[in-house]
N, C-alpha and C positions, 0 to 999 in steps of 0.2 A: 344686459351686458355683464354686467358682478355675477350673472349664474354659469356664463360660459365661463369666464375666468376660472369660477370656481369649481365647473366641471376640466375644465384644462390642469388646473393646479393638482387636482384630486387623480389624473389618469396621470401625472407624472412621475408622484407621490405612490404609485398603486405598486405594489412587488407582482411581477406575472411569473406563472413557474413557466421556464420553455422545456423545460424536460423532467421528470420524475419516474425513478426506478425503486426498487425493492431486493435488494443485493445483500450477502454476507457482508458481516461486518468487515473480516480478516479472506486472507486466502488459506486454504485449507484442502491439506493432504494427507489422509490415514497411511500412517508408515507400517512395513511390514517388520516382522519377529526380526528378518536378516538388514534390515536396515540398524535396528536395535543393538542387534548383537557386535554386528559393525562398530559402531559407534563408540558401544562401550569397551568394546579392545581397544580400540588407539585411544580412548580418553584413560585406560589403564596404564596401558605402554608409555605413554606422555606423561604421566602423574609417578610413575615411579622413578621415570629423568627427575622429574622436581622435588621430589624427596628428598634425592640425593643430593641436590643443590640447595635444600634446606626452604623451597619454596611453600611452603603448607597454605597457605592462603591463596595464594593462586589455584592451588588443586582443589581448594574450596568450591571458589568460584566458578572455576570452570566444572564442577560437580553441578554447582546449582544452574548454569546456562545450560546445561542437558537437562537437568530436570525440568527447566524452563520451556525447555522446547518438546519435551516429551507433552507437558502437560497440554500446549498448543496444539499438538500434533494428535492427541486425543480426545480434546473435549471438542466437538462442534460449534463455528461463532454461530450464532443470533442473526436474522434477520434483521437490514434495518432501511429506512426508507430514505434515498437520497435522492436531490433536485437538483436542478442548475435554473434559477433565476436572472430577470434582467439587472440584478444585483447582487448575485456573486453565487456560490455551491455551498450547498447545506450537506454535512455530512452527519445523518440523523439531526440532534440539535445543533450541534455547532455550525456556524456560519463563520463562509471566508469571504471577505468582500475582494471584487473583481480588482479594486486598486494594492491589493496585498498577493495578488498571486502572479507571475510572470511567466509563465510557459508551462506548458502539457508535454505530455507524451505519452503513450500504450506501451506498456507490459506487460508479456506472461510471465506469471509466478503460480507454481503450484499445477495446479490444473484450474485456475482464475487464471480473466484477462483482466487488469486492470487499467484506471485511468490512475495516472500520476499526474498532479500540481507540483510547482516550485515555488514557495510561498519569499517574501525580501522578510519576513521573521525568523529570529534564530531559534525558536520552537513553536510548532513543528516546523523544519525545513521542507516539509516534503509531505503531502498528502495524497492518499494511495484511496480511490474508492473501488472496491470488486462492479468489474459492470458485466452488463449478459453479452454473450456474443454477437449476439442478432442486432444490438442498440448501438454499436463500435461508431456506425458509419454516421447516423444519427443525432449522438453524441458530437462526433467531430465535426459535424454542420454545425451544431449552434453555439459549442463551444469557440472554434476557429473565428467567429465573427467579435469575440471581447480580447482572445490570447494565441499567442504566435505557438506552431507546432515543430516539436522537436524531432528528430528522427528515432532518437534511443536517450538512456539515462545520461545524462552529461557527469554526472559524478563520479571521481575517483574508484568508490566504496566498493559502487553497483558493479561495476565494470572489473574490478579485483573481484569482487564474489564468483561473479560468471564466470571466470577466466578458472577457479579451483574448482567449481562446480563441474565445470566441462572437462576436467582434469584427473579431478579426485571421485572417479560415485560412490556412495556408500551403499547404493541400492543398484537392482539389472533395471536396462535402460530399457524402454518400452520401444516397440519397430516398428 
């Protein structure tokens, strides 16, 4: 009788992985020379308005967030290994338990699809793992059985990005 107990205790106690992928860390896009060039005309055009309104630090800033994104935009992420347990998603080492996360949803970004979490932590808000296309359907089985699915990003931010992205290109659009 105490060995079932203690085979009971021990299978509830046990982490099972239900799903395990090998994905980029980030999403990732090699931009071309006329994206570049783009870019750095209106971040000039824009920096010499702020000159003239005696902004110098801001034009800093916004030097370094191009450079930031330049350097993203050409170094390659890393491979890293991600799970979905019956206690919560491992993003390489980090772990988010399933009572910190509150709803999913798929998005492309880049030329990635990702899964997004919405975590009740005020950091990170929002966890983004690169998954493979072929795993979308897969993924949404065994995740949908711990978290409710969203249709699109529910956020302000995302929803303003898209909206200037689809607006503004800085690169030709592919057909």
């Amino acid at each position: 009788m105490a060995q079932e107990v203690d085979k009971l205790i021990k299978n509830t106690n046990e982490e099972k992985v239900l799903f395990e992928w090998e994905a980029a860390e980030r999403s990732f896009k090699k931009r071309d020379r006329d994206f570049w060039i783009t870019a750095i005309a209106i971040l000039i055009l824009f920096s010499v308005v702020l000159v003239f309104i005696k902004e110098f630090f801001l034009v800093v800033a916004l030097v370094s967030v191009l450079f930031l994104y330049y350097v993203l935009s050409t170094v390659p992420p890393s491979l890293i290994k991600n799970k979905i347990t019956n206690r919560g998603v491992y993003f390489g080492e980090a772990k988010y338990g399933w009572d910190i996360l509150l709803r999913f949803w798929f998005k492309k970004s880049l030329n990635s699809e990702l899964l997004e979490f919405e975590t009740n932590l005020r950091v990170p808000r929002q966890i983004s793992l690169v998954i493979n296309e072929k795993d979308k359907e897969k993924i949404k089985e065994v995740v949908l059985k711990k978290l409710p699915l969203v249709e699109s990003s529910p956020n302000f931010v995302d929803k303003t990005t898209k909206w200037f992205g689809d607006r503004l290109p800085l690169e030709k659009r592919e057909k």
